[in-house]
N, C-alpha and C positions, 0 to 999 in steps of 0.2 A: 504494500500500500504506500502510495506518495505521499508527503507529508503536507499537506495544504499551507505550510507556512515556508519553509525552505525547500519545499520540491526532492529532498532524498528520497530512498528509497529501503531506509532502514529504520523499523520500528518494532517495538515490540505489543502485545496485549496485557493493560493492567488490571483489564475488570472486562468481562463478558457475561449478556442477561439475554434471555428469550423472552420474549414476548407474552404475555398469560397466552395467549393463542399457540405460539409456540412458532410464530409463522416470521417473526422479523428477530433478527440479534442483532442487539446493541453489544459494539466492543469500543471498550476507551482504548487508547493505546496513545503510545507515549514515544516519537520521533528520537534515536540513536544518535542523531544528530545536533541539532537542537533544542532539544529535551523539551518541545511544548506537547502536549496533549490534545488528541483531537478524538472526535466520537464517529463511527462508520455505523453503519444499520447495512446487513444483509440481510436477502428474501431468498426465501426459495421460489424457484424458478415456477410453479404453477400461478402464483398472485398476477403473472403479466396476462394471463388471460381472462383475468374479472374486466366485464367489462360495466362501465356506468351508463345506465336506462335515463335519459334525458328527457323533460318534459315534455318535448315534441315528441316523443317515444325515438331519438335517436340512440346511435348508440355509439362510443366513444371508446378508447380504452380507457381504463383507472391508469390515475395517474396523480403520486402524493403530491408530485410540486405544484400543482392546483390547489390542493388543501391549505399547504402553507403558504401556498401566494396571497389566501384570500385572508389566512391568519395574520400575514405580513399587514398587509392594508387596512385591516381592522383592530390592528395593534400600532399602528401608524402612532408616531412622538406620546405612546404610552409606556409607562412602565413596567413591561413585559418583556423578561430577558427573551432571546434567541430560544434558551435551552427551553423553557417553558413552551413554544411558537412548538419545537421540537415533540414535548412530550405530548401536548395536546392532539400533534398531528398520530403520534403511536396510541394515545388512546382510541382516534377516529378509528385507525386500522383495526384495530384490535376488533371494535362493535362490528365494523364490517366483515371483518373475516373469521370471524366469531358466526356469525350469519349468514352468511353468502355464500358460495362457491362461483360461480361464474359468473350472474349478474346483478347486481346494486344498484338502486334508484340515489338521483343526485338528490334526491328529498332525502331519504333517510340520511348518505355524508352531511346535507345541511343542518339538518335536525343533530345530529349526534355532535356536528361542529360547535352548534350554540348549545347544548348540553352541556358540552365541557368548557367551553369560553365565559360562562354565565357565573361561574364560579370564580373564573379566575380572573376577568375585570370588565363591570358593567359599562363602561364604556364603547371599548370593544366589541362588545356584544350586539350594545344597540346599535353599534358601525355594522358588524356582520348581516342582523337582522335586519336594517333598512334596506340594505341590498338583497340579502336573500329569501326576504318577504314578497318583494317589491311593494311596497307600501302604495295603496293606491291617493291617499293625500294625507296631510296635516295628522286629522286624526286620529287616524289609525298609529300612525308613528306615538303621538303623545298615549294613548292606550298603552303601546306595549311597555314606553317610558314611565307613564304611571306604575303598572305594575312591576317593575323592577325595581323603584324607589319602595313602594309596598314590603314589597319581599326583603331589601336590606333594610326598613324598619323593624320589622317581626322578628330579621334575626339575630338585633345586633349589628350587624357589617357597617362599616363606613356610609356615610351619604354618599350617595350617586352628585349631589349638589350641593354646593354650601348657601347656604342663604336663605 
């Protein structure tokens, strides 16, 4: 494995985990070179044929960097490390291949996305959710915003808003 920061080609593994599904391993390892630390995720080779059911009924391959791209943007100047962006994205898999075998609707990745983003910063979330709702005006957006504010009253969590 190449080392994303100095480009060797020597490393070793300091931690390796499977997946509860059993389907992606996360290995840390640690560059020979350099000595920084970077994290790889293997799959096994059956996951490149799920493919995602699209609302038009198209069909697409799966494909993570979709997941985290839209985590990227909906974590946009938040306070969401990378690695978090990361683990959120191995829990999506997990629901889905946990479930699936060959085809997944982009509802349920959507659903399972704001499942686990909702927890980890309502900001975020309601970014995810106004795009992945498509909210058809005003209203409806402040709905889903009221009831997030709701739900961090009842449980304790930080305000969604100061003021």
């Amino acid at each position: 494995m190449r080392c994303p920061f100095c480009k060797e080609d020597r490393d070793k593994v300091v931690d390796s985990r499977s997946s509860e599904a059993g389907r992606v391993i996360r290995r840390r390892r640690q560059c020979m070179a350099c000595e920084r630390r970077f994290t790889t995720y293997e799959k096994i080779g059956e996951h490149f044929k799920l493919c995602v059911v699209k609302k038009d009924n198209s069909r697409v391959p799966y494909d993570r960097d979709k997941i985290i791209g839209g985590l990227q943007k909906a974590c946009y100047k938040r306070e969401v490390p990378v690695e978090q962006v990361q683990q959120i994205a191995d829990k999506v898999e997990e629901d889905i291949f946990r479930s699936f075998d060959k085809e997944v609707s982009s509802t349920f990745i959507g659903e399972s996305v704001m499942k686990h983003l909702r927890g980890v910063d309502k900001v975020a979330y309601i970014r995810f959710a106004s795009v992945y709702r498509d909210f058809k005006d005003a209203d409806e957006l402040i709905e889903e915003v009221s009831q997030v504010i709701a739900e961090g009253e009842h449980s304790g969590q930080p305000k969604l808003f100061d003021g």
